[in-house]
MIDREN-490280 format. One record per residue (C-alpha): x, y, z; residue number from 1; residue in three letters. Coordinates in steps of 0.5 Angstrom, whole numbers, plus 500, padded with zeros to 3 digits. Layout:
BEGIN
X  Y  Z  NUM  ALA
...
//
This chain:
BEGIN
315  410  202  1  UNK
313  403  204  2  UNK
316  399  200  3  UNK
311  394  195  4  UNK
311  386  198  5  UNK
313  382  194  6  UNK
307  377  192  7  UNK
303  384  191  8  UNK
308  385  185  9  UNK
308  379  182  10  UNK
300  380  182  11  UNK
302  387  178  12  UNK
306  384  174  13  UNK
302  378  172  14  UNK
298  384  169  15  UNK
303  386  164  16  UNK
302  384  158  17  UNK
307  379  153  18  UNK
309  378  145  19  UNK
304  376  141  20  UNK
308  375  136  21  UNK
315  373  138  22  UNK
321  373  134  23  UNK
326  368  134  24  UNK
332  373  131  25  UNK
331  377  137  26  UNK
330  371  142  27  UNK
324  375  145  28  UNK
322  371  151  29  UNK
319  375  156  30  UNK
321  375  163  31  UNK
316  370  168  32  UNK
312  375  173  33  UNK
315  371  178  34  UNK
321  372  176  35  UNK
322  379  175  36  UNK
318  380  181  37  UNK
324  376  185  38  UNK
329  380  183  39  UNK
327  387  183  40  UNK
324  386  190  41  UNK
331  384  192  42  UNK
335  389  188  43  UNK
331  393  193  44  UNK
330  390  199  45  UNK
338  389  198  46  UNK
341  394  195  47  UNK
336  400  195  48  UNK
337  400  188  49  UNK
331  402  186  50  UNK
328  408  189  51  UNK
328  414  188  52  UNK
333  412  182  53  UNK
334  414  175  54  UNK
333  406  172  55  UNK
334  404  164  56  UNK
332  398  162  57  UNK
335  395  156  58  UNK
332  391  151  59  UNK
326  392  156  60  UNK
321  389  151  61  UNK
314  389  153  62  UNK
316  393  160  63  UNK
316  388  164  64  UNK
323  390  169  65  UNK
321  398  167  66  UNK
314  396  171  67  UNK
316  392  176  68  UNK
322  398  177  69  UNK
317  403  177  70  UNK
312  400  182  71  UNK
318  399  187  72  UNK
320  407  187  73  UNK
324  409  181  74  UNK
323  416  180  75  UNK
324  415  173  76  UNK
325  408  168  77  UNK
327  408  161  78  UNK
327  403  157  79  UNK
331  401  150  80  UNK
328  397  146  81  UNK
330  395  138  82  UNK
322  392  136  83  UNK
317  397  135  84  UNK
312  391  136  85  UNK
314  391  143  86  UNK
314  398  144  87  UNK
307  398  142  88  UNK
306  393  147  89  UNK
310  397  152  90  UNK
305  403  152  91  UNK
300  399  151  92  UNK
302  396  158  93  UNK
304  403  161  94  UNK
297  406  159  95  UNK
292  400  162  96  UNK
297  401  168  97  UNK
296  409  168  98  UNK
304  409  169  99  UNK
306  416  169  100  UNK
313  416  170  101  UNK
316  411  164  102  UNK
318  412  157  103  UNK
321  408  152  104  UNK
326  410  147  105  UNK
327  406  140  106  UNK
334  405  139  107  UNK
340  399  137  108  UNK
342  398  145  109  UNK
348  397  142  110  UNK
349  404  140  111  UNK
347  407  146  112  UNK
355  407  149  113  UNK
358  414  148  114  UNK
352  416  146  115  UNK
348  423  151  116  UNK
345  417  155  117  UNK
353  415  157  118  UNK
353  414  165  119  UNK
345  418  165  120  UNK
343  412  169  121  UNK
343  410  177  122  UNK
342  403  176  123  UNK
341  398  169  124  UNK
337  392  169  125  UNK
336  388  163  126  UNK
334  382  161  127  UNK
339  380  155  128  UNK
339  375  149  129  UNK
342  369  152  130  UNK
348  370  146  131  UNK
345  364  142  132  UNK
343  362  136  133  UNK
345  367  132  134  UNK
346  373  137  135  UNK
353  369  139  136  UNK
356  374  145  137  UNK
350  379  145  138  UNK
348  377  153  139  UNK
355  380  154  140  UNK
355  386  149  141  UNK
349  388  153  142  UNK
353  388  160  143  UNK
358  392  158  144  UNK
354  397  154  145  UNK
350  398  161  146  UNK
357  399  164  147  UNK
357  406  160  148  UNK
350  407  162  149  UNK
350  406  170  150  UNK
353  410  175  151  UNK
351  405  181  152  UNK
350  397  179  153  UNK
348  393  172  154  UNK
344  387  174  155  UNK
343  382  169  156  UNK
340  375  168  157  UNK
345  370  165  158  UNK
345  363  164  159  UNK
349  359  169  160  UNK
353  355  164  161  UNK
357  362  163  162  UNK
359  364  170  163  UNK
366  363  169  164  UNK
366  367  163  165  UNK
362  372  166  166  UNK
367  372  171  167  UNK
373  373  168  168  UNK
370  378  163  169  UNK
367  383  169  170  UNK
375  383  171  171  UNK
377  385  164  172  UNK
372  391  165  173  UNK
374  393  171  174  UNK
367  392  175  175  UNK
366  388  181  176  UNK
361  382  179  177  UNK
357  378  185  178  UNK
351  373  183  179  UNK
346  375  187  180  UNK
341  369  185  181  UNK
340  363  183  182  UNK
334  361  179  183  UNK
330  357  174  184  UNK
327  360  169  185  UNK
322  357  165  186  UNK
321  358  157  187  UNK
314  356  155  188  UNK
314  353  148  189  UNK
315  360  144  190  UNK
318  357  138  191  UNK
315  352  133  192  UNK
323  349  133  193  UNK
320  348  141  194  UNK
319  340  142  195  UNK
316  341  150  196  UNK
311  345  152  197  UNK
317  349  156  198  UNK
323  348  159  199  UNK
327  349  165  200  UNK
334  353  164  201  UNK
338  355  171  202  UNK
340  362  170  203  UNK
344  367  175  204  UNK
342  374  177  205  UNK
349  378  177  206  UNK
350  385  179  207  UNK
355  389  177  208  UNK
359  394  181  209  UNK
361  399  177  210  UNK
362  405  181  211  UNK
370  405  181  212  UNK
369  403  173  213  UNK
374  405  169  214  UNK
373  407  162  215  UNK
//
């Protein structure tokens, strides 16, 4: 299958549609068209990832990572999400982009490890809590929760500040962890504690090797 260009899937994604009430106790930010379409492609276009793979997407939201994996060739992509919200928004999206191969499972993404969809996947994408405020080391309970799920790679966006955590972490869970990018994720003024209309925060794509994990 001819692979989708990048442009042409951000122009897709740009479509998907976002919280309409986020909340702050699940540091729902939605992930920038641009940026999903970003680092979908590469995880494609690099790695081959994506198609004809089983995909999981965990805490997927409104679907943005689900979508964008599907339109580059994802036999199948499930996502986890917590909030029933933006499950609804989910299908939603699903639904007006006649979307056949993707579905949403409500469930805690931490309750996921040991369960039937252990080592169900090819390849986890996730956009996690950045582990602030009151969800402290949540982004990193993800990764190791998608080091259950995966067979092949979990790839994960972070903010750069904890790159040496990370790194030392990935060696704790015996998987090999490579940033892959670098990038400027912007936050639009979500939150009524926002005193800018947006900020700039310096974020790393990283992809876990995980198909010599040991569990």
């Amino acid at each position: 299958m001819a692979r989708m260009r990048m442009k042409k899937l951000e122009e897709f994604l740009s479509g998907v549609d976002g919280f309409e009430k986020p909340k702050i106790l699940l540091e729902q930010y939605p992930t920038p068209p641009h940026i999903a379409s970003c680092v979908l492609y590469n995880v494609e276009a690099q790695y081959f990832d994506l198609e004809d793979k089983l995909v999981g997407d965990l805490g997927c939201g409104c679907g943005m990572l689900s979508i964008g994996s599907f339109l580059l060739g994802a036999q199948l992509t499930i996502g986890f999400e917590l909030d029933s919200d933006a499950i609804d928004i989910f299908r939603n999206n699903v639904t007006e982009m006649e979307i056949p191969a993707i579905d949403c499972v409500q469930t805690n993404v931490l309750e996921l490890s040991g369960s039937k969809w252990e080592n169900a996947f090819d390849t986890i994408v996730t956009n996690p809590p950045f582990g602030t405020k009151h969800n402290a080391g949540m982004d990193m309970k993800f990764i190791e929760t998608g080091i259950h799920l995966a067979t092949g790679a979990v790839y994960s966006l972070h903010k750069s500040s904890t790159r040496d955590y990370i790194h030392k972490k990935s060696k704790d869970w015996k998987v090999k962890g490579e940033v892959v990018a670098q990038l400027k994720y912007n936050i639009d003024n979500s939150y009524k504690f926002h005193k800018n209309k947006s900020v700039d925060i310096e974020v790393d794509f990283w992809r876990f090797d995980v198909t010599e994990k040991e569990l």
